[in-house]
PDB file as gemmi writes it, atoms N, CA and C in Angstrom:
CRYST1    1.000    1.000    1.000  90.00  90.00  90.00 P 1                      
ATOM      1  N   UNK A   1     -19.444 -18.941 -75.575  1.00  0.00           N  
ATOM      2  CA  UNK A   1     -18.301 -18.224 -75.074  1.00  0.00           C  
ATOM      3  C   UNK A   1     -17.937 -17.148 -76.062  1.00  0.00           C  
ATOM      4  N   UNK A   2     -17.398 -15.555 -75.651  1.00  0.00           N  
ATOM      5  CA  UNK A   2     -17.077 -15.169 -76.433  1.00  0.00           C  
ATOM      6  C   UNK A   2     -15.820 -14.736 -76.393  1.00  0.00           C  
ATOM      7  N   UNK A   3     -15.248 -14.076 -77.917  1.00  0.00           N  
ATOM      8  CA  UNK A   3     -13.715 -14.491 -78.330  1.00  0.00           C  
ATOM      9  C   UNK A   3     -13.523 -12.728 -78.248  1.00  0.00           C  
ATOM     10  N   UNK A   4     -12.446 -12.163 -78.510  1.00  0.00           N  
ATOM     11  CA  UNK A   4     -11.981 -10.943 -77.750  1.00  0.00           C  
ATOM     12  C   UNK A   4     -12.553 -10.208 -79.327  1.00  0.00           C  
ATOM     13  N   UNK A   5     -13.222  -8.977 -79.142  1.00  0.00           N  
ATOM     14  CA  UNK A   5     -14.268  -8.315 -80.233  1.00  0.00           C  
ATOM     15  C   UNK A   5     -13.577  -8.498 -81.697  1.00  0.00           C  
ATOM     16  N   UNK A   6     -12.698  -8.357 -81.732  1.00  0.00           N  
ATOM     17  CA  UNK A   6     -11.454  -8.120 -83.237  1.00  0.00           C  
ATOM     18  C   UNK A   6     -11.513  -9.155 -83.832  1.00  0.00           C  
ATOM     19  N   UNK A   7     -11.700 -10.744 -83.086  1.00  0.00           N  
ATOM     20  CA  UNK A   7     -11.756 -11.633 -84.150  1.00  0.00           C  
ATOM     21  C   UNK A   7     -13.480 -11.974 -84.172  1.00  0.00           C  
ATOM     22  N   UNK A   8     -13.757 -12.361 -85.521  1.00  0.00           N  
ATOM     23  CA  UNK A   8     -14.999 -12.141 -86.218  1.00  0.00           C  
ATOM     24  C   UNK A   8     -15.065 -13.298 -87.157  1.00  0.00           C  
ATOM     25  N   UNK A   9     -13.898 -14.107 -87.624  1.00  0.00           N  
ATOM     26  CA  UNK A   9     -13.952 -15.216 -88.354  1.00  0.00           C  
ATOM     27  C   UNK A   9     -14.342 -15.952 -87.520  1.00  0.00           C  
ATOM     28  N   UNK A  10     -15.912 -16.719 -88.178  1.00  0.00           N  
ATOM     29  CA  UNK A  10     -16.084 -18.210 -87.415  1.00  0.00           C  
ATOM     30  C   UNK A  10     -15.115 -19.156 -87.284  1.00  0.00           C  
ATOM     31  N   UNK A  11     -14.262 -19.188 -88.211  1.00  0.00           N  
ATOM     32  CA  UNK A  11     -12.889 -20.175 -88.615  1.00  0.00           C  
ATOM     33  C   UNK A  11     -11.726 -19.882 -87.153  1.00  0.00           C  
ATOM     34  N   UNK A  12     -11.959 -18.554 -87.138  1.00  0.00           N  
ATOM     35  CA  UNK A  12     -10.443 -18.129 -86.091  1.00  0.00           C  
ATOM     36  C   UNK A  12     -11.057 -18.256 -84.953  1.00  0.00           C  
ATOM     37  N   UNK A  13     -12.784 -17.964 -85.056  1.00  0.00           N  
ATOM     38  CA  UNK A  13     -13.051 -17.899 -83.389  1.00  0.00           C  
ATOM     39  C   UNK A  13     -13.164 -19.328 -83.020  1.00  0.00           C  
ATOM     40  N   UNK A  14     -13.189 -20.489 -83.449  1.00  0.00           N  
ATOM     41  CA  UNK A  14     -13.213 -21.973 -83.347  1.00  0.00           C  
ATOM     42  C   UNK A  14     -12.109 -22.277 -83.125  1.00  0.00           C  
ATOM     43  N   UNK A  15     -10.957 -21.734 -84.059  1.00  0.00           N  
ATOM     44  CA  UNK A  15      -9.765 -22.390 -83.592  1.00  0.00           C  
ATOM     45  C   UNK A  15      -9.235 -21.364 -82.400  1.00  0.00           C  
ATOM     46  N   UNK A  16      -9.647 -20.227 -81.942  1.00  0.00           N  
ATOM     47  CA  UNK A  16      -9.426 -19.324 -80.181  1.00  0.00           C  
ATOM     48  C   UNK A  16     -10.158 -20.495 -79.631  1.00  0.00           C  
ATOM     49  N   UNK A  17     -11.189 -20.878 -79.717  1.00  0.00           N  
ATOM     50  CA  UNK A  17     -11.873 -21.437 -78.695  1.00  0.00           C  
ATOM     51  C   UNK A  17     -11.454 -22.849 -78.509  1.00  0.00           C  
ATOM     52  N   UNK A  18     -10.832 -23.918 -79.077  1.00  0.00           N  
ATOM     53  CA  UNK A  18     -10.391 -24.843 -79.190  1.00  0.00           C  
ATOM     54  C   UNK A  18      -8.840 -24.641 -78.557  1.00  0.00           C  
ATOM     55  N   UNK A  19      -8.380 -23.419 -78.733  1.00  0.00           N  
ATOM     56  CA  UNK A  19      -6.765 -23.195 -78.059  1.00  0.00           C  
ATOM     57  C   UNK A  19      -7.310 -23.056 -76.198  1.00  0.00           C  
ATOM     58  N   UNK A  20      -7.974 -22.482 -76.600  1.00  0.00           N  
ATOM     59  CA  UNK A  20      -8.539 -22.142 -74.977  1.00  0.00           C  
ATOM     60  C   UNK A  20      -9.160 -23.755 -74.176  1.00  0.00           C  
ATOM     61  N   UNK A  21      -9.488 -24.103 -74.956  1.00  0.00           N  
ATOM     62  CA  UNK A  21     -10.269 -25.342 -74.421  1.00  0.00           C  
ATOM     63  C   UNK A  21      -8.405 -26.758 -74.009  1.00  0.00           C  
ATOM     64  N   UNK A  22      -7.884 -26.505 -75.271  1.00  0.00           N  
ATOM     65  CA  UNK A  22      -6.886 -27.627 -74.541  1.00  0.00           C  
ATOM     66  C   UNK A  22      -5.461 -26.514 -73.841  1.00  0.00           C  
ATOM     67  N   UNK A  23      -5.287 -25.487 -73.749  1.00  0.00           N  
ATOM     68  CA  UNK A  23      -5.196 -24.885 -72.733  1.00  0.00           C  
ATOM     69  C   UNK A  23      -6.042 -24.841 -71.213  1.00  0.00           C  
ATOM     70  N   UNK A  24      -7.051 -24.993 -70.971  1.00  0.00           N  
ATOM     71  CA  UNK A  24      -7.858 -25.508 -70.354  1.00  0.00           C  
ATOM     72  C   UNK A  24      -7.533 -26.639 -69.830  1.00  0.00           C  
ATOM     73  N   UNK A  25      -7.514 -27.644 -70.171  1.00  0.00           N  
ATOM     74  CA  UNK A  25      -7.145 -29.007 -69.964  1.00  0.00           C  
ATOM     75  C   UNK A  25      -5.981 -29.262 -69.069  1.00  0.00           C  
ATOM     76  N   UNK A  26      -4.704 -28.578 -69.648  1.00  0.00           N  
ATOM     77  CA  UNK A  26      -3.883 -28.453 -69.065  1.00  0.00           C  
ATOM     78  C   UNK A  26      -3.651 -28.121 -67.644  1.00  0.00           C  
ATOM     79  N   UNK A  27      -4.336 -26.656 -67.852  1.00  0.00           N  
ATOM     80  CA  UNK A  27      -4.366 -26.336 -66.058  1.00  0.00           C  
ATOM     81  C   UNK A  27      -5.009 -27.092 -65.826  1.00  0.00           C  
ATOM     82  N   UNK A  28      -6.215 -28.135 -65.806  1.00  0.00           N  
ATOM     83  CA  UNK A  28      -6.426 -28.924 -64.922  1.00  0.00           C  
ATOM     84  C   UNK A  28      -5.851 -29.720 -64.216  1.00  0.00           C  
ATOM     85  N   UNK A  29      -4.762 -30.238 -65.393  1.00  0.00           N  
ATOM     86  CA  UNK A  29      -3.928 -31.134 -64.850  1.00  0.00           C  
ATOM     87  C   UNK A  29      -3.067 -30.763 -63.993  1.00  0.00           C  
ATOM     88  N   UNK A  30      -2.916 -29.502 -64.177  1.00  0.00           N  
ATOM     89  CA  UNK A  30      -1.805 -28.677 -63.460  1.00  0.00           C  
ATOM     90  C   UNK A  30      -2.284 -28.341 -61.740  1.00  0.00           C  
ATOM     91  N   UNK A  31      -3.956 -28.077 -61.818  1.00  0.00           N  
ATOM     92  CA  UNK A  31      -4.614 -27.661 -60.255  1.00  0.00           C  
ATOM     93  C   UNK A  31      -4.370 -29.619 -59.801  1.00  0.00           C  
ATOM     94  N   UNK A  32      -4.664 -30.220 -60.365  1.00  0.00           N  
ATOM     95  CA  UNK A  32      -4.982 -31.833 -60.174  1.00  0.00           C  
ATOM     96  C   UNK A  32      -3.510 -32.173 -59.278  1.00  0.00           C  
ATOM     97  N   UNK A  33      -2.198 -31.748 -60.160  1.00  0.00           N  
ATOM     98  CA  UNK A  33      -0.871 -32.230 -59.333  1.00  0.00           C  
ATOM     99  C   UNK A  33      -0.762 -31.289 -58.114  1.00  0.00           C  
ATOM    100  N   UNK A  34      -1.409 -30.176 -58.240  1.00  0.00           N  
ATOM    101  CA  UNK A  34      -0.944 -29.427 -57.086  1.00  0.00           C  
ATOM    102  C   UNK A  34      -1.908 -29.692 -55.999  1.00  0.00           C  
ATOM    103  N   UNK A  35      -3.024 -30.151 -55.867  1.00  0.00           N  
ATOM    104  CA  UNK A  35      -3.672 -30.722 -54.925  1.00  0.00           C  
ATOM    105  C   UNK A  35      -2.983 -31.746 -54.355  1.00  0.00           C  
ATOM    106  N   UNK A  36      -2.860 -32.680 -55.412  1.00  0.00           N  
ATOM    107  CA  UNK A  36      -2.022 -34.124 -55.015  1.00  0.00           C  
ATOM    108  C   UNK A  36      -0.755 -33.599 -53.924  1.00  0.00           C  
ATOM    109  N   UNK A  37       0.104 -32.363 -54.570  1.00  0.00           N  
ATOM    110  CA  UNK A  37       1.669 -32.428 -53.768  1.00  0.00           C  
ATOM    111  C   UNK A  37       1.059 -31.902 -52.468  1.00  0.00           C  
ATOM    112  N   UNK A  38      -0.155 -30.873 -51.936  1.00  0.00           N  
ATOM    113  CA  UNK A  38      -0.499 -30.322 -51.150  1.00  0.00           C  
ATOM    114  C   UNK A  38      -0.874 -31.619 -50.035  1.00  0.00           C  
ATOM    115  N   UNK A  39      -1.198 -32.606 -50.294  1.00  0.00           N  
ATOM    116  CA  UNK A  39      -1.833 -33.784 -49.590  1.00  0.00           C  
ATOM    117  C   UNK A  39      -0.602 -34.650 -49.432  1.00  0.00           C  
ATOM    118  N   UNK A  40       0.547 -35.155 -49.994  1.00  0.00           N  
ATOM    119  CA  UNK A  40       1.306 -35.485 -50.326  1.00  0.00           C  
ATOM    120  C   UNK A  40       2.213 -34.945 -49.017  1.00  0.00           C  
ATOM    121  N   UNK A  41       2.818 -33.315 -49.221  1.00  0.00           N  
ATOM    122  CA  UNK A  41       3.157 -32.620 -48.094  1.00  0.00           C  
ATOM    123  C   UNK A  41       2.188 -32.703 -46.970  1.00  0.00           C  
ATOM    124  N   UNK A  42       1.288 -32.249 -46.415  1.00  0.00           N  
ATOM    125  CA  UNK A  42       0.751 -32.636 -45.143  1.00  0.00           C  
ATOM    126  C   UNK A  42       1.103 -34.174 -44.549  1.00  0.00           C  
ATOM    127  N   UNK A  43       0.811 -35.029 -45.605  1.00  0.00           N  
ATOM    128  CA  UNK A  43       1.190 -36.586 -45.118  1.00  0.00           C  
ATOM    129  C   UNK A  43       2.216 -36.181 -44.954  1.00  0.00           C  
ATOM    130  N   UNK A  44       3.636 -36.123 -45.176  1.00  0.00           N  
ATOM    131  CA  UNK A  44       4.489 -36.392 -44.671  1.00  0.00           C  
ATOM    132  C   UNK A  44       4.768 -35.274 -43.721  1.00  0.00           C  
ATOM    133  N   UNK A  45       4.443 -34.335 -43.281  1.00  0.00           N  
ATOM    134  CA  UNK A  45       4.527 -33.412 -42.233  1.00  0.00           C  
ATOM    135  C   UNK A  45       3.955 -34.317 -41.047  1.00  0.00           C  
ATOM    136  N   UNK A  46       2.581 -34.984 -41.077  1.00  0.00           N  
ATOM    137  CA  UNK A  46       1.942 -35.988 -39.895  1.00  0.00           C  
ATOM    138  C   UNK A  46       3.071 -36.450 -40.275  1.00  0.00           C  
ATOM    139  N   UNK A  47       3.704 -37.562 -40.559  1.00  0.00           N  
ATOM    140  CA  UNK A  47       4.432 -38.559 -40.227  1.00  0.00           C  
ATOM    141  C   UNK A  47       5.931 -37.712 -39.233  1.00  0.00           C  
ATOM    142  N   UNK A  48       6.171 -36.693 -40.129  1.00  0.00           N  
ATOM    143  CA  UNK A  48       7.468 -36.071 -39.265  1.00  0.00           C  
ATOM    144  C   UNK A  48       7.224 -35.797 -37.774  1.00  0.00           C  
ATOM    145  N   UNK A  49       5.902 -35.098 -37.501  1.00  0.00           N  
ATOM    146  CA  UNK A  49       4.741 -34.708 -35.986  1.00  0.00           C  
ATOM    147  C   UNK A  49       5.241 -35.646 -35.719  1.00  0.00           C  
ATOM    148  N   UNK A  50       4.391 -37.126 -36.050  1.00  0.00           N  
ATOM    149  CA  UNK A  50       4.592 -38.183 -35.484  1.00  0.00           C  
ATOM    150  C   UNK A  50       5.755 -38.768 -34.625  1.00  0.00           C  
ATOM    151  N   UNK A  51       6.329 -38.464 -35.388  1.00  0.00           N  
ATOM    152  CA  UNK A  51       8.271 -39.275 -34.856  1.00  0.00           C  
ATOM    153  C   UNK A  51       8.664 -38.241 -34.035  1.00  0.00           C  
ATOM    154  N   UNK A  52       8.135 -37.087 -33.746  1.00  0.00           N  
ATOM    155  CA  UNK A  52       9.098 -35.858 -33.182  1.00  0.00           C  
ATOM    156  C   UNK A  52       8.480 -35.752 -31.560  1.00  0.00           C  
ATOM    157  N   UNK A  53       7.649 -37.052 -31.259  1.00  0.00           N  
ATOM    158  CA  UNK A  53       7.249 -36.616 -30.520  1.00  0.00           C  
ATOM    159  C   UNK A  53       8.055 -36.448 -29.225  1.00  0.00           C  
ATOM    160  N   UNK A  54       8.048 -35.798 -28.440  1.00  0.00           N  
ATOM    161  CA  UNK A  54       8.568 -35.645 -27.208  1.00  0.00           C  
ATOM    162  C   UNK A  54      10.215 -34.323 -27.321  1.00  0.00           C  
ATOM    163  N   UNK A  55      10.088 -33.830 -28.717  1.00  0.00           N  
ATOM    164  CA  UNK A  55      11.393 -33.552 -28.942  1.00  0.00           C  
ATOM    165  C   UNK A  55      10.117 -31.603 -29.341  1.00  0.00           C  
ATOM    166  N   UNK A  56      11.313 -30.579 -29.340  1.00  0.00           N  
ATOM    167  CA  UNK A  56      11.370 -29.396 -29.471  1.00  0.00           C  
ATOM    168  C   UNK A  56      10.679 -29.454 -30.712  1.00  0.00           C  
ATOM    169  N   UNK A  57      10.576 -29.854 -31.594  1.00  0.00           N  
ATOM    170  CA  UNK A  57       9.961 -29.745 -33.123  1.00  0.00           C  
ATOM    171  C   UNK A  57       8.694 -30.262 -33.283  1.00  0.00           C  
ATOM    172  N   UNK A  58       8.331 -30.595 -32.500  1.00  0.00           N  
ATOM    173  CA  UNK A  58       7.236 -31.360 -32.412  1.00  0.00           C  
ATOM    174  C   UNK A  58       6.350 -30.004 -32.470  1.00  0.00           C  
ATOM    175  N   UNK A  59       5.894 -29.045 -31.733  1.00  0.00           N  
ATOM    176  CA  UNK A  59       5.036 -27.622 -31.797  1.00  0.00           C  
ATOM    177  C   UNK A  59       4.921 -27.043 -32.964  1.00  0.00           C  
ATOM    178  N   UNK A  60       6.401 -26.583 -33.688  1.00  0.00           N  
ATOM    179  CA  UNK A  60       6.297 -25.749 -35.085  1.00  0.00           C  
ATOM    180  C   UNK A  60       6.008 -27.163 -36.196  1.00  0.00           C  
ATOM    181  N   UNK A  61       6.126 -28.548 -35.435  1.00  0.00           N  
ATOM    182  CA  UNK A  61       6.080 -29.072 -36.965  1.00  0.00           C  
ATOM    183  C   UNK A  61       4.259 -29.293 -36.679  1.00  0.00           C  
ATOM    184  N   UNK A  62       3.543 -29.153 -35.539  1.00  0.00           N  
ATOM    185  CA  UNK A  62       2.218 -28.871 -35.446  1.00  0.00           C  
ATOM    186  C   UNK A  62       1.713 -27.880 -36.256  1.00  0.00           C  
ATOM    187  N   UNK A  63       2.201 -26.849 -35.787  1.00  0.00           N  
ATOM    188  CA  UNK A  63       1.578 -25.594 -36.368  1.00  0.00           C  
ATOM    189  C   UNK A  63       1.643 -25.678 -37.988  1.00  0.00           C  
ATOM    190  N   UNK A  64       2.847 -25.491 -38.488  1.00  0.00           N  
ATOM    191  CA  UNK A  64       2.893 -25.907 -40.122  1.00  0.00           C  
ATOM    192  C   UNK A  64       1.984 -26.592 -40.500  1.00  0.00           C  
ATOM    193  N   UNK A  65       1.593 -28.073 -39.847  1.00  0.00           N  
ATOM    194  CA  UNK A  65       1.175 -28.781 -40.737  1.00  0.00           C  
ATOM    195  C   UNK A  65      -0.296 -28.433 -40.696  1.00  0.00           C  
ATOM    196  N   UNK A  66      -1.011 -27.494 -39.696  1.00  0.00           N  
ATOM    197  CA  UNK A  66      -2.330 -27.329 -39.965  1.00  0.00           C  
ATOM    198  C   UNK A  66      -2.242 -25.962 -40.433  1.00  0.00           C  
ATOM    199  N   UNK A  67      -1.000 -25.307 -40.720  1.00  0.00           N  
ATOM    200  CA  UNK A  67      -0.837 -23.768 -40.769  1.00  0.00           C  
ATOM    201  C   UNK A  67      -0.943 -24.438 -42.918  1.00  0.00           C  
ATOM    202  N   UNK A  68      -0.744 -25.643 -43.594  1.00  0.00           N  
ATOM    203  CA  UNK A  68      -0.764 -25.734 -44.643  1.00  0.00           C  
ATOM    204  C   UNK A  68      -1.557 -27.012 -45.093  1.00  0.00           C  
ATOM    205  N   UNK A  69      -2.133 -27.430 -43.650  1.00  0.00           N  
ATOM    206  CA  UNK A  69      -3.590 -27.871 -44.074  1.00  0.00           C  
ATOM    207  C   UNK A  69      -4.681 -27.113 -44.612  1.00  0.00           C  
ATOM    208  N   UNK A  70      -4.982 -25.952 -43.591  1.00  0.00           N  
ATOM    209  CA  UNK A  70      -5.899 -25.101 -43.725  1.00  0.00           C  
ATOM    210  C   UNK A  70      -5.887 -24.426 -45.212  1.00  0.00           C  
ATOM    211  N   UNK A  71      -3.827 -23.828 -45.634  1.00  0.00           N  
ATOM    212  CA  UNK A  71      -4.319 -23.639 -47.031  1.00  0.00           C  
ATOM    213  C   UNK A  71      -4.411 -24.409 -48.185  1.00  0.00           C  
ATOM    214  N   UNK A  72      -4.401 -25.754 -47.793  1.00  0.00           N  
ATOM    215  CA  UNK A  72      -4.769 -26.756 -49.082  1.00  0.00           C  
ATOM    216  C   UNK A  72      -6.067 -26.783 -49.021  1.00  0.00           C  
ATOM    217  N   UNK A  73      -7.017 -26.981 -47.867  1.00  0.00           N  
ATOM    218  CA  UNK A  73      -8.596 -26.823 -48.137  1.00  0.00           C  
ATOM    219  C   UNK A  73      -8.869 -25.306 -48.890  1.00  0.00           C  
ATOM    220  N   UNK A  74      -8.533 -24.421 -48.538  1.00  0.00           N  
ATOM    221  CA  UNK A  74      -9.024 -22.830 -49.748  1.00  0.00           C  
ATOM    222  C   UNK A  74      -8.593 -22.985 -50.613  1.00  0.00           C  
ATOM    223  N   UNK A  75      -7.212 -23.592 -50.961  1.00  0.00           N  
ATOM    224  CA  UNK A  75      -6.961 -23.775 -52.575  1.00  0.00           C  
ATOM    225  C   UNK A  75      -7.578 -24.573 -52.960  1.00  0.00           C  
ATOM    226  N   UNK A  76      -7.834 -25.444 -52.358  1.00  0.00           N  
ATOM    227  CA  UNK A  76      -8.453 -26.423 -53.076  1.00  0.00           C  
ATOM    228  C   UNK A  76     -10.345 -26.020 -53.197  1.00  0.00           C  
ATOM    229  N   UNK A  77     -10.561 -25.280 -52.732  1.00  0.00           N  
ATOM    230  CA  UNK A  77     -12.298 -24.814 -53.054  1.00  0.00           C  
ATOM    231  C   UNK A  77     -12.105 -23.881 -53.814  1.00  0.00           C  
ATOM    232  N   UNK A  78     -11.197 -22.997 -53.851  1.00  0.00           N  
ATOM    233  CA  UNK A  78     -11.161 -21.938 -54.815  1.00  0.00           C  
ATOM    234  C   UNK A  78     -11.003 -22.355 -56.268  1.00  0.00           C  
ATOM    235  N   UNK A  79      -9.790 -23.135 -55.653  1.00  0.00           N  
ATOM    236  CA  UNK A  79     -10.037 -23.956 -57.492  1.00  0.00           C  
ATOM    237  C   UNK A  79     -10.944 -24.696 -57.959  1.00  0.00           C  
ATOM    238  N   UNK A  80     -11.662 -25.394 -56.921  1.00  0.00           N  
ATOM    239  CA  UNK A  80     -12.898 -25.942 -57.725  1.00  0.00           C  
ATOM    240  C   UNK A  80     -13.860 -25.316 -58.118  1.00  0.00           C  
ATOM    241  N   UNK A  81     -14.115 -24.089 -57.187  1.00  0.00           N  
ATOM    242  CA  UNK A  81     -14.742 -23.069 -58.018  1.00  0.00           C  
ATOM    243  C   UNK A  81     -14.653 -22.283 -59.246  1.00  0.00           C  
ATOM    244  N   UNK A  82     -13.452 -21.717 -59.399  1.00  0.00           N  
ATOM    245  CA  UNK A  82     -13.274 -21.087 -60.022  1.00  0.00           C  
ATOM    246  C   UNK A  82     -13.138 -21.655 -61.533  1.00  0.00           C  
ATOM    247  N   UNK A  83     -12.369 -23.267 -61.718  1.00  0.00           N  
ATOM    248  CA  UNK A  83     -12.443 -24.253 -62.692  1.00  0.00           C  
ATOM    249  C   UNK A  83     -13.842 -24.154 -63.330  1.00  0.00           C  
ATOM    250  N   UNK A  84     -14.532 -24.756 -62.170  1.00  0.00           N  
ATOM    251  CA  UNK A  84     -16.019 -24.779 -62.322  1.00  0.00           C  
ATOM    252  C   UNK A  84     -16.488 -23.420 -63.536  1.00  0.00           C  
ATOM    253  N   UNK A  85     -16.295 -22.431 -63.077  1.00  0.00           N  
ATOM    254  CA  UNK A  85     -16.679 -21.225 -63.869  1.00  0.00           C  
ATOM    255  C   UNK A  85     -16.246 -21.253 -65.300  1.00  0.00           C  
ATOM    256  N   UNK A  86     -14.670 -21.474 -65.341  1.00  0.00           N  
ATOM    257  CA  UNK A  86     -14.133 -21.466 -66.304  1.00  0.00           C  
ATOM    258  C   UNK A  86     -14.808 -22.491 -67.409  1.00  0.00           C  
ATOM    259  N   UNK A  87     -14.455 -23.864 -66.571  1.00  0.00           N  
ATOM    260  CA  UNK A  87     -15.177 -24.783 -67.925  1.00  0.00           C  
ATOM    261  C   UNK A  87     -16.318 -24.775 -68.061  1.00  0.00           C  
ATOM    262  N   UNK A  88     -17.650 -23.967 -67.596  1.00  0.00           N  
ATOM    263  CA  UNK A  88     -18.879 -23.539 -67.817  1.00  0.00           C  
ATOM    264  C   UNK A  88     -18.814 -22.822 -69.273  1.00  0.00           C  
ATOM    265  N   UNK A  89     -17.820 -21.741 -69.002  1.00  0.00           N  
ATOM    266  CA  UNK A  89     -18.033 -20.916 -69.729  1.00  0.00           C  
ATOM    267  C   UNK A  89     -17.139 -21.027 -71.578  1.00  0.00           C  
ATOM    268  N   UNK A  90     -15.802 -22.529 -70.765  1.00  0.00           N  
ATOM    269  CA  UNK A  90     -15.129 -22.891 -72.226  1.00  0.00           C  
ATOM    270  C   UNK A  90     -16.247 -24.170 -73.031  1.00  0.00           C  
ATOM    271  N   UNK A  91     -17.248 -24.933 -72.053  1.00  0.00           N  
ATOM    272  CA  UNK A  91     -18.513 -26.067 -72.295  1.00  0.00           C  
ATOM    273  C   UNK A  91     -19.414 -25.964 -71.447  1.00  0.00           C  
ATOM    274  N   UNK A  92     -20.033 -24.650 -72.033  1.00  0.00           N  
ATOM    275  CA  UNK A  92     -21.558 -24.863 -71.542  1.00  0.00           C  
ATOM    276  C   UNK A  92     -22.630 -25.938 -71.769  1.00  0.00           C  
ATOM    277  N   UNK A  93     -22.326 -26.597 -72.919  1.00  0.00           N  
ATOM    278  CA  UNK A  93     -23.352 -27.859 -72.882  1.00  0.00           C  
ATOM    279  C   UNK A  93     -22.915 -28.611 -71.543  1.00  0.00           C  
ATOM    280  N   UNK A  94     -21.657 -28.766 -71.651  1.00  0.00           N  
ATOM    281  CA  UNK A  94     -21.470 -30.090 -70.094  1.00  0.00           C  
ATOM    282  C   UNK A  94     -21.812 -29.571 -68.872  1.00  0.00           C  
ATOM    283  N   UNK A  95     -21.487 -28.095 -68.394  1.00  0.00           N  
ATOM    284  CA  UNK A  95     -22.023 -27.566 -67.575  1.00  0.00           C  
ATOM    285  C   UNK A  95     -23.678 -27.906 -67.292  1.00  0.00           C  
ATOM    286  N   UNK A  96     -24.817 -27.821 -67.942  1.00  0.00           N  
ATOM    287  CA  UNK A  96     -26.339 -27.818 -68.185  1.00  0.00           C  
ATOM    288  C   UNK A  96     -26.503 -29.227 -68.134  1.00  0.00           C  
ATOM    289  N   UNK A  97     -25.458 -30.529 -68.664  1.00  0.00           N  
ATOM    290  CA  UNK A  97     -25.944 -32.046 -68.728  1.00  0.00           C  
ATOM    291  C   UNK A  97     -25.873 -32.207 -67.195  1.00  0.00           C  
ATOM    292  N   UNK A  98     -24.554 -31.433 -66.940  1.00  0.00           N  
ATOM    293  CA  UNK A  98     -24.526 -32.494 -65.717  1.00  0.00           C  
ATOM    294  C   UNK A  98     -25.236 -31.329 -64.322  1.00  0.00           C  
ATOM    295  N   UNK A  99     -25.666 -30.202 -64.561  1.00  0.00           N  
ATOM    296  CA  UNK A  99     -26.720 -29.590 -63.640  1.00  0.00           C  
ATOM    297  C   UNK A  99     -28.085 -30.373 -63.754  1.00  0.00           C  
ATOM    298  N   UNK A 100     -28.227 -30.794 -64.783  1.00  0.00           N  
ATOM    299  CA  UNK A 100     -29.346 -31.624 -65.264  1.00  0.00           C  
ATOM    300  C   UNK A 100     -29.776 -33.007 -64.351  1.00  0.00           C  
ATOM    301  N   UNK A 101     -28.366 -33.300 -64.429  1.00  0.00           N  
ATOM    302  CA  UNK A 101     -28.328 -35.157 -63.615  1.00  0.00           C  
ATOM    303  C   UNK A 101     -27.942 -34.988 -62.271  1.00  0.00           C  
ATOM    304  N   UNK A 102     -27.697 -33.666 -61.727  1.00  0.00           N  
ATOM    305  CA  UNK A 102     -27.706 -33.597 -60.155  1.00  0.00           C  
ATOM    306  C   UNK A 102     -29.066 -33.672 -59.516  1.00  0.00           C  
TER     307      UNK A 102                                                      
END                                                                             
């Protein structure tokens, strides 16, 4: 990986790359809860569908819930993609082990 041209210390570019790496981490955890609340919300949107049936809300609470199904599946590929890239490029060894064992 490389560190922005100006730093040149092996010392500073280890500790950039180590800030980046548990920065890293973080957003994972961070794409990880927001998947969860995205699944989380749809469930309880079905359950609201569910109970509404026969009543006026029942249509828009349809539409919503596949109107934010649909965007939890693209967020959710985009981020696995794009993660994907990222931690390639913050651990390329783990990237290559585990292309290796697919």
């Amino acid at each position: 990986m490389s560190v922005p041209g100006n730093i040149t210390n092996p010392k500073v570019q280890a500790a950039y790359q180590s800030d980046l790496v548990e920065r890293y981490q973080k957003l994972e955890k961070a794409a990880d809860q927001t998947i969860q609340s995205f699944a989380n919300l749809i469930d309880e949107l079905g359950k609201l569908k569910k109970e509404s049936a026969g009543t006026e809300v029942k249509e828009p609470l349809g539409k919503i819930t596949n109107e934010v199904n649909n965007s939890s599946v693209y967020i959710t590929q985009m981020l696995a993609e794009q993660m994907k890239l990222i931690h390639g490029t913050l651990n390329p060894e783990a990237l290559v082990s585990s292309e290796e064992s697919a």
